[in-house]
N, CA, C and O atoms as CSV, one atom per row, in Angstrom:
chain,resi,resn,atom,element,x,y,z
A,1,UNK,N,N,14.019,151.436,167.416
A,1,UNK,CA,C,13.844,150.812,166.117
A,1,UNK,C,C,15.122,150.971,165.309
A,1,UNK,O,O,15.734,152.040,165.301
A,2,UNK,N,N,15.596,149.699,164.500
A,2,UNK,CA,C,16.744,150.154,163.286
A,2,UNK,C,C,16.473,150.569,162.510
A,2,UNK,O,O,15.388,150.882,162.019
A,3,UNK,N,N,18.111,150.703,162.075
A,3,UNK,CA,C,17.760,151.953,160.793
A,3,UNK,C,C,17.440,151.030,159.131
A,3,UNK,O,O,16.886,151.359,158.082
A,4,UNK,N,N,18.009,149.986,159.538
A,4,UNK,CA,C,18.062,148.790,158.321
A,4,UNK,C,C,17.022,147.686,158.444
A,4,UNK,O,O,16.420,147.118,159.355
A,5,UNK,N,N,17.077,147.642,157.229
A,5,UNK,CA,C,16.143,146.521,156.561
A,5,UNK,C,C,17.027,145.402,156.025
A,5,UNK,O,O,17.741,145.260,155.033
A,6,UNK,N,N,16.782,144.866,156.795
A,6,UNK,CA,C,17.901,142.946,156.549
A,6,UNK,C,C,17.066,142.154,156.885
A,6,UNK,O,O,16.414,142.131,157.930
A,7,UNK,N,N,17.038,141.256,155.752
A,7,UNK,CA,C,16.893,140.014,155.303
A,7,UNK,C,C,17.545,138.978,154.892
A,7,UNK,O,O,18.437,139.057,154.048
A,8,UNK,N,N,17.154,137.843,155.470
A,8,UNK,CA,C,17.827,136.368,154.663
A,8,UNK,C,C,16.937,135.726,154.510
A,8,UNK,O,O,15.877,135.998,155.074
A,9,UNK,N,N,17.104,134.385,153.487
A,9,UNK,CA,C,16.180,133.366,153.202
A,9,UNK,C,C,16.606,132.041,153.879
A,9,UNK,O,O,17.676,131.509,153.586
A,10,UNK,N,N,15.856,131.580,154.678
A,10,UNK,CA,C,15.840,130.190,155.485
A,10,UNK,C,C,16.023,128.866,154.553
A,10,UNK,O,O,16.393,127.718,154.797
A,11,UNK,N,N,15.651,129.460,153.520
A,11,UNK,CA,C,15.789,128.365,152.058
A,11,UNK,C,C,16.708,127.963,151.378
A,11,UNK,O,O,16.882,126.887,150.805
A,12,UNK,N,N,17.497,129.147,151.474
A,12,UNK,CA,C,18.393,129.124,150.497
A,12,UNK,C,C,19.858,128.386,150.581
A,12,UNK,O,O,20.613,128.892,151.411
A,13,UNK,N,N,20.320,127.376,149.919
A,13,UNK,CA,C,21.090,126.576,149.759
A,13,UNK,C,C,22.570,127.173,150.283
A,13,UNK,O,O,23.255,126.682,151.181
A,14,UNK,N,N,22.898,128.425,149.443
A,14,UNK,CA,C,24.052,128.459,150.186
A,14,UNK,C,C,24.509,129.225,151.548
A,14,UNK,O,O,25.689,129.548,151.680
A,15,UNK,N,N,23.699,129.463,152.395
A,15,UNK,CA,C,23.464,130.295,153.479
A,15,UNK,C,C,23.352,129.362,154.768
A,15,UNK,O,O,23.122,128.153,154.741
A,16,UNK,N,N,23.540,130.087,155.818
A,16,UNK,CA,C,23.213,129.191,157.036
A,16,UNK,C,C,22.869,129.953,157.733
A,16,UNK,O,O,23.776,130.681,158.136
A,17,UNK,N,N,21.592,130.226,158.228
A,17,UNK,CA,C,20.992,131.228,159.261
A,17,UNK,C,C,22.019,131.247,160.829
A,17,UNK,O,O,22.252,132.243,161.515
A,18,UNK,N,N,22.561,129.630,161.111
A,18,UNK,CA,C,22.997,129.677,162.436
A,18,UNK,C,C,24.114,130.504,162.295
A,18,UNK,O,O,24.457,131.058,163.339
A,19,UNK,N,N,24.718,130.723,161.391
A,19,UNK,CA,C,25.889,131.679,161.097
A,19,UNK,C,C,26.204,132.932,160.918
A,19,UNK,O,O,27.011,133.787,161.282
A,20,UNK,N,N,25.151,132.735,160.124
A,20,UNK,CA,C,24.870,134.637,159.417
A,20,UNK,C,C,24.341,135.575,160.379
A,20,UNK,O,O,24.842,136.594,160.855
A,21,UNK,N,N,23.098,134.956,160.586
A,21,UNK,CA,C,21.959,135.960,161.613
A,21,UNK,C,C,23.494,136.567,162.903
A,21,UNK,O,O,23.868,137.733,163.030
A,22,UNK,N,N,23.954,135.578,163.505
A,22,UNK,CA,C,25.376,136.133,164.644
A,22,UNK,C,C,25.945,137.425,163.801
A,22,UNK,O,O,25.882,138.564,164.262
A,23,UNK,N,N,26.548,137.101,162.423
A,23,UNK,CA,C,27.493,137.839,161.564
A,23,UNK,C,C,26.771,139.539,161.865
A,23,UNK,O,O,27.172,140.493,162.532
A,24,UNK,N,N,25.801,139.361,161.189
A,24,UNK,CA,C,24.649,141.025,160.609
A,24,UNK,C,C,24.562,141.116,162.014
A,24,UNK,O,O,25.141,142.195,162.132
A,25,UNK,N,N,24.226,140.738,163.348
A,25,UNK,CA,C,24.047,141.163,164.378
A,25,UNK,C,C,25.143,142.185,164.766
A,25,UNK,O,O,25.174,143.342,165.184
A,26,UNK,N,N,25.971,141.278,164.456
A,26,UNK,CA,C,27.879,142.249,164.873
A,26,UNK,C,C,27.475,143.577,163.993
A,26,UNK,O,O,27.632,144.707,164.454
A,27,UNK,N,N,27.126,143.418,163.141
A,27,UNK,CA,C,27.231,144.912,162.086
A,27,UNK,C,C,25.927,145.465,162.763
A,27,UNK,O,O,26.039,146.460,163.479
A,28,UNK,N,N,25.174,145.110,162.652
A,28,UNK,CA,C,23.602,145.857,163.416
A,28,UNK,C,C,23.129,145.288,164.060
A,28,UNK,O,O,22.203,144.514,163.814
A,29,UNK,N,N,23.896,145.624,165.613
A,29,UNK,CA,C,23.317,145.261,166.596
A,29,UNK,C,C,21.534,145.670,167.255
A,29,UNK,O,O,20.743,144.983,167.902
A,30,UNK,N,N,21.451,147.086,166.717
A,30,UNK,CA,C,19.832,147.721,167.185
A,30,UNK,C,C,18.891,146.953,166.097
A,30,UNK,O,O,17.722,147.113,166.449
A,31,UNK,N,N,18.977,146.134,164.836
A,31,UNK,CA,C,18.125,146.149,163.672
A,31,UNK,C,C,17.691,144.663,163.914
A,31,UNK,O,O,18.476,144.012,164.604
A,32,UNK,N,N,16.939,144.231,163.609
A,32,UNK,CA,C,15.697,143.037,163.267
A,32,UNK,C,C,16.368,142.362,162.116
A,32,UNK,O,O,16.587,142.991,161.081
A,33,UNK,N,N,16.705,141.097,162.254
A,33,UNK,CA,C,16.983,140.409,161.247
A,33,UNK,C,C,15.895,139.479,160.428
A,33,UNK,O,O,15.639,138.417,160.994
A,34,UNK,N,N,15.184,139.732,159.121
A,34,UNK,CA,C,13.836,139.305,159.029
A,34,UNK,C,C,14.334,138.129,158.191
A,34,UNK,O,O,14.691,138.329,157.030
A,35,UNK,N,N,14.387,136.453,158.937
A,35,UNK,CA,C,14.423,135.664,158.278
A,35,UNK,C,C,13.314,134.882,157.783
A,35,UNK,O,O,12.503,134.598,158.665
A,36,UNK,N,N,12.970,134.336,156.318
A,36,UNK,CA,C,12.042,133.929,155.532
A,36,UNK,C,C,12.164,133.919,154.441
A,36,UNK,O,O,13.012,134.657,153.938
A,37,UNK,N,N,11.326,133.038,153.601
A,37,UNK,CA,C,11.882,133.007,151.744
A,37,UNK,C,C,11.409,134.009,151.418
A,37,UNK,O,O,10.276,134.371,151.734
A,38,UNK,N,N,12.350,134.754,150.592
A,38,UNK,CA,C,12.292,135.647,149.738
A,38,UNK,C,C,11.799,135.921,148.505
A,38,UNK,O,O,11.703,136.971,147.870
A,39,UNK,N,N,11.341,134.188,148.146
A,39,UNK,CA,C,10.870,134.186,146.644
A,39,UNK,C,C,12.338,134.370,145.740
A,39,UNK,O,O,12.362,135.195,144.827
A,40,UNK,N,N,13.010,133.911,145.921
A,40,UNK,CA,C,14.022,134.771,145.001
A,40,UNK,C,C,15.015,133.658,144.245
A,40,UNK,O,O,16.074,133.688,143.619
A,41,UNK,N,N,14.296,132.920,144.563
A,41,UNK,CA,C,14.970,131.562,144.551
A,41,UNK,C,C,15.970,130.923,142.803
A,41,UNK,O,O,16.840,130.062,142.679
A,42,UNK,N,N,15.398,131.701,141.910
A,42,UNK,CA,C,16.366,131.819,140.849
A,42,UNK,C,C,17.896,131.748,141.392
A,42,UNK,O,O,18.650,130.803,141.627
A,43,UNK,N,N,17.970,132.549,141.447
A,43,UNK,CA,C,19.306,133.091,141.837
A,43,UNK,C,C,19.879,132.570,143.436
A,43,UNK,O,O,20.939,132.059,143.798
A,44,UNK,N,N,18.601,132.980,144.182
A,44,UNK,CA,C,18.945,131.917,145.279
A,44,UNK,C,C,19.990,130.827,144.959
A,44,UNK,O,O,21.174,130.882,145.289
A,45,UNK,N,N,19.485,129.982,144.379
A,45,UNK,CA,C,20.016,128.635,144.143
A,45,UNK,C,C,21.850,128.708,143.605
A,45,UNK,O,O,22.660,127.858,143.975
A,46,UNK,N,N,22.142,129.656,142.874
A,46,UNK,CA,C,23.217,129.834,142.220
A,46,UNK,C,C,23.973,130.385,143.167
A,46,UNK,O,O,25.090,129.878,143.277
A,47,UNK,N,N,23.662,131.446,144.032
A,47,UNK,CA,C,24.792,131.812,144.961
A,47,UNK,C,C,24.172,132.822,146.441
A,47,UNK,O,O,23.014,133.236,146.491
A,48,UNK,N,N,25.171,133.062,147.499
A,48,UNK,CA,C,24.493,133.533,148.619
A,48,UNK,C,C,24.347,135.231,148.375
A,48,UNK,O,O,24.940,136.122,147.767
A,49,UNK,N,N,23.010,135.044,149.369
A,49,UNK,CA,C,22.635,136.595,149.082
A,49,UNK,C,C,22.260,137.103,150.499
A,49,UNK,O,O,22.099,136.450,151.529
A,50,UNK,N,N,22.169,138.368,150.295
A,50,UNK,CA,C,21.279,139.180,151.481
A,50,UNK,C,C,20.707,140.444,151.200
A,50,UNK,O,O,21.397,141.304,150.651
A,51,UNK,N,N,19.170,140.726,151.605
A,51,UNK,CA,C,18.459,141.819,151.355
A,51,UNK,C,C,18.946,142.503,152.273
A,51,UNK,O,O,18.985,141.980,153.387
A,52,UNK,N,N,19.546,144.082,152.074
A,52,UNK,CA,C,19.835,145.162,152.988
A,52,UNK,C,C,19.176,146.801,152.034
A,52,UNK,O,O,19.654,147.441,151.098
A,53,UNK,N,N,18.414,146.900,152.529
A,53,UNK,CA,C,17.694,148.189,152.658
A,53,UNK,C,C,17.518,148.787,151.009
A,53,UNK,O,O,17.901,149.764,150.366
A,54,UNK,N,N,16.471,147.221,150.718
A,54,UNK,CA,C,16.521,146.994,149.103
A,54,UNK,C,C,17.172,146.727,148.354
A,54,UNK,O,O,16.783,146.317,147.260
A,55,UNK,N,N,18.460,146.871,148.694
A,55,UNK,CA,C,19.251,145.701,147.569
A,55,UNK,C,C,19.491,144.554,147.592
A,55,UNK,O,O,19.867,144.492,148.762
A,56,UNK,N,N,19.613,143.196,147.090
A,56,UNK,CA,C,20.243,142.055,147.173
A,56,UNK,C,C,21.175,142.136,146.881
A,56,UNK,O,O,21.356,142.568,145.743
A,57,UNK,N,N,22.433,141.750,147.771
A,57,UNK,CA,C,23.874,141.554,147.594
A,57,UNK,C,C,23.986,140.082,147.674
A,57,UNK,O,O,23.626,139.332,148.582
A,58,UNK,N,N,24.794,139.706,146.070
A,58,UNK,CA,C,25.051,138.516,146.550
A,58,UNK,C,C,26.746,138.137,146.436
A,58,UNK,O,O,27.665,138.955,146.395
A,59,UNK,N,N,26.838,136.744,146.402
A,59,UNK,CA,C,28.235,136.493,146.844
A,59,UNK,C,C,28.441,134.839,146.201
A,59,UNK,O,O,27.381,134.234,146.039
A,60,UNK,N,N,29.600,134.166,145.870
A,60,UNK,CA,C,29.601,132.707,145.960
A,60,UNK,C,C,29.654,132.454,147.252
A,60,UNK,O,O,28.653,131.743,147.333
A,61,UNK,N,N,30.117,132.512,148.427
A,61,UNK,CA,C,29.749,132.785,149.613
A,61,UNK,C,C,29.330,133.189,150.642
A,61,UNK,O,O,29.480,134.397,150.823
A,62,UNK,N,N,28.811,132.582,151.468
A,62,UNK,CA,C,27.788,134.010,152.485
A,62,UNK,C,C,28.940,134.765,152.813
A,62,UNK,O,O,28.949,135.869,152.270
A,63,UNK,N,N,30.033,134.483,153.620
A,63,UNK,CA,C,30.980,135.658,153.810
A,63,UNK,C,C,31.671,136.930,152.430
A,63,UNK,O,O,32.275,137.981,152.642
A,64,UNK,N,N,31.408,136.504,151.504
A,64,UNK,CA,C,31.433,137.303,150.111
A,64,UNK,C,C,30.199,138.067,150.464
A,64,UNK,O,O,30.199,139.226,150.881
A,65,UNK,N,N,29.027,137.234,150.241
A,65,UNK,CA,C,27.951,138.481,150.269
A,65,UNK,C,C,27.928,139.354,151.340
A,65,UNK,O,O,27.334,140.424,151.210
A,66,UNK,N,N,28.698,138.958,152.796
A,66,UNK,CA,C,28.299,139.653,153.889
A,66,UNK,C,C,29.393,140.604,153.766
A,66,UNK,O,O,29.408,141.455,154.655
A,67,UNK,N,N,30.394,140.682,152.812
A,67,UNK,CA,C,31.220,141.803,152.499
A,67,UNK,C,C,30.651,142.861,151.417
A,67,UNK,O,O,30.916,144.059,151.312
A,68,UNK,N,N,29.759,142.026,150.621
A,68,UNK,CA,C,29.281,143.210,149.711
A,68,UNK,C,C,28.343,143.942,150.453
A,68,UNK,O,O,28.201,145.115,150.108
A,69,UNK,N,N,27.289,143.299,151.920
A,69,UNK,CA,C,26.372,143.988,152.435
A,69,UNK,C,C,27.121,145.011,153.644
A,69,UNK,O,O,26.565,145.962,154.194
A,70,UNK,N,N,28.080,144.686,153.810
A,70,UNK,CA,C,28.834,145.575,154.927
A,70,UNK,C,C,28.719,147.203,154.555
A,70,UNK,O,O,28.336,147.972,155.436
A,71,UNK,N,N,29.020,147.646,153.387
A,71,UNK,CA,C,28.865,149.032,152.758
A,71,UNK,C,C,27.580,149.840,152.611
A,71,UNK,O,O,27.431,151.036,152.361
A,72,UNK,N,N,26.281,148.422,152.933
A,72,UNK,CA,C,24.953,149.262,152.643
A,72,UNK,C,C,24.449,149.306,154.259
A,72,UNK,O,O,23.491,150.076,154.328
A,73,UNK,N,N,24.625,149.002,154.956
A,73,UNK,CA,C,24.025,148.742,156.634
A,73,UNK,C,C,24.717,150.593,157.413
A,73,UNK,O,O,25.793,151.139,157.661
A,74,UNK,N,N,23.195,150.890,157.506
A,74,UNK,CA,C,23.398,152.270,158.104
A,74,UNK,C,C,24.216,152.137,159.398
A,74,UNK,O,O,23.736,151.184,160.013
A,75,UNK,N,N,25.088,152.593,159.982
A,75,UNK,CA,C,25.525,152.778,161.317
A,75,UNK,C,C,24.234,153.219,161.909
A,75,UNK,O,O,24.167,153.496,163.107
C-alpha cells in the first residue's frame, strides 16, 4: 500500500489526466492515483490543482502545480 493520498479531477479544465496520472506515477510509483471530481470546481475552473495527502496544490499550470505537489509526496 502507498504512503500518499493523490488525487486529480477528470473535470477539470486545466489538467489532462493522459499527462499527469504518467507525471505523479514517476514521483509515486507504489501509490494509487484516485482520479474523479473533486467538487472543487470554484477554483477548479481558474487554475490546475492536485490533492496530495490533504492539501490542494494549485498552479496556472499542471506542471506548476506538479511542482508545488513534488514537496508534499512521501518517498
Amino acid at each position: 500500500m502507498g504512503k500518499n493520498d493523490i488525487r486529480i479531477c477528470n473535470k477539470c479544465t486545466h489538467t489532462q489526466v493522459k499527462t499527469l496520472v504518467p507525471k505523479l506515477q514517476k514521483l509515486a510509483p507504489h501509490d494509487e492515483i484516485k482520479v474523479a471530481c473533486k467538487s472543487y470546481c470554484g477554483p477548479c475552473k481558474r487554475s490546475a490543482f492536485i490533492f496530495v495527502n490533504g492539501r490542494y496544490l494549485t498552479g496556472t499550470t499542471e506542471d506548476e502545480a506538479l511542482d508545488k505537489a513534488k514537496k508534499y509526496i512521501k518517498a
